[in-house]
C-alpha positions as a printed NumPy array, in Angstrom:
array([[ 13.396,   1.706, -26.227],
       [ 12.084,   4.932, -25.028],
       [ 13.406,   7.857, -22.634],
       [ 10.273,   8.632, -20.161],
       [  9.865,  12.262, -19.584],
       [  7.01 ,  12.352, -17.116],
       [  7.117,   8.796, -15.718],
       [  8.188,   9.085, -11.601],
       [  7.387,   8.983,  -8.559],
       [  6.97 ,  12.819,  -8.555],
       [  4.664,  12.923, -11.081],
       [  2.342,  10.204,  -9.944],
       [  2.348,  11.681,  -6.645],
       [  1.417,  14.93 ,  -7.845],
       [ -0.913,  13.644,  -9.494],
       [ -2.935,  11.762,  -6.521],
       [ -1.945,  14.714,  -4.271],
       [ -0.937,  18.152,  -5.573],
       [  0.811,  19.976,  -3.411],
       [  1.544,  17.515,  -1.199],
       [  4.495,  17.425,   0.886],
       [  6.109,  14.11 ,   1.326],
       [  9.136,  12.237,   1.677],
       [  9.994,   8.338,   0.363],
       [ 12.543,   5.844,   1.544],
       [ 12.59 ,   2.564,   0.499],
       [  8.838,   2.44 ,  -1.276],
       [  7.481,   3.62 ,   2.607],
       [  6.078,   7.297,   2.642],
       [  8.519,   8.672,   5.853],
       [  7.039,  11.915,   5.694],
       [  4.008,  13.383,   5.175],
       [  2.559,  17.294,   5.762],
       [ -1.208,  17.029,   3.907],
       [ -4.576,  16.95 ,   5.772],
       [ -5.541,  14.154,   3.174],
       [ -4.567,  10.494,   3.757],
       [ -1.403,   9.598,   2.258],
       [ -1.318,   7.38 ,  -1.252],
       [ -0.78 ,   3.714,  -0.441],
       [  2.326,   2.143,  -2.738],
       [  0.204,   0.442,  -4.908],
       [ -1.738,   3.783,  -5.518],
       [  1.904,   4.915,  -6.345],
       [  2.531,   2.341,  -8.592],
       [ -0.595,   2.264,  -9.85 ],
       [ -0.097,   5.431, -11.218],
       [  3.238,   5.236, -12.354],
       [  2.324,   2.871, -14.659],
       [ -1.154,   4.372, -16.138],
       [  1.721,   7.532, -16.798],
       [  3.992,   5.015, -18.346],
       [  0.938,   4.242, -20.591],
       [  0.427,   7.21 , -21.731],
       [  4.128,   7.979, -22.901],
       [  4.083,   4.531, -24.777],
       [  0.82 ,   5.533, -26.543],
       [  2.512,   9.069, -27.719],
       [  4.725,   8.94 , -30.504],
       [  7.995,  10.283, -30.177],
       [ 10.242,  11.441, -33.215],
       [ 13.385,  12.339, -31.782],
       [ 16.324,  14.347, -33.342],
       [ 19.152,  12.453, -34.799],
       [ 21.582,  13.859, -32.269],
       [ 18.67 ,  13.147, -29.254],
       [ 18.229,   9.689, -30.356],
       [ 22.328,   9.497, -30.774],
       [ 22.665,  10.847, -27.016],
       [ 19.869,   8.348, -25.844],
       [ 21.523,   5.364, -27.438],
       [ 24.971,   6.576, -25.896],
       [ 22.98 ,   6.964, -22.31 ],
       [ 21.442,   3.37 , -22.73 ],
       [ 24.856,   1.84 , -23.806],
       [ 26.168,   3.313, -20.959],
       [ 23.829,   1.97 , -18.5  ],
       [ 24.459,  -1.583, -19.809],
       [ 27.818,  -1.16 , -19.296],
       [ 27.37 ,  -0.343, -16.029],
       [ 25.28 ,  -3.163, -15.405],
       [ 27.311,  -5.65 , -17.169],
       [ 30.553,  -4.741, -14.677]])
């Protein structure tokens, strides 16, 4: 398992449209201030994913405490989802 750093809808949407300014609810863009058309979801996605790519193909060495903190973060999570 990995922690992604750069994956997000932020990223990917400053990536199709830097400097954008934009709002999202729900996967629907509710607000956008650009002159250029607005990303579609898939475009979103889309790029989310080619990000998520790239993270995979990079490979991380973390710190024993890091990777300790991650594993805590992760085992907290599934507790979460397990209640």
């Amino acid at each position: 398992m990995k922690t992604y750093q750069l994956m997000g809808i932020d990223t990917a949407m400053h990536l199709l449209r830097p400097g954008a300014k934009w709002e999202i609810s729900n996967r629907e863009i509710t607000r956008w201030d650009d002159p250029r058309p607005k990303p579609s979801w898939d475009e979103v996605m889309f790029t989310v994913e080619k990000i998520k790519e790239l993270e995979d193909a990079v490979p991380t060495i973390l710190l024993p405490e890091q990777q300790k903190a991650f594993e805590d973060y992760v085992a907290q999570i599934e507790q979460a989802n397990a209640a």
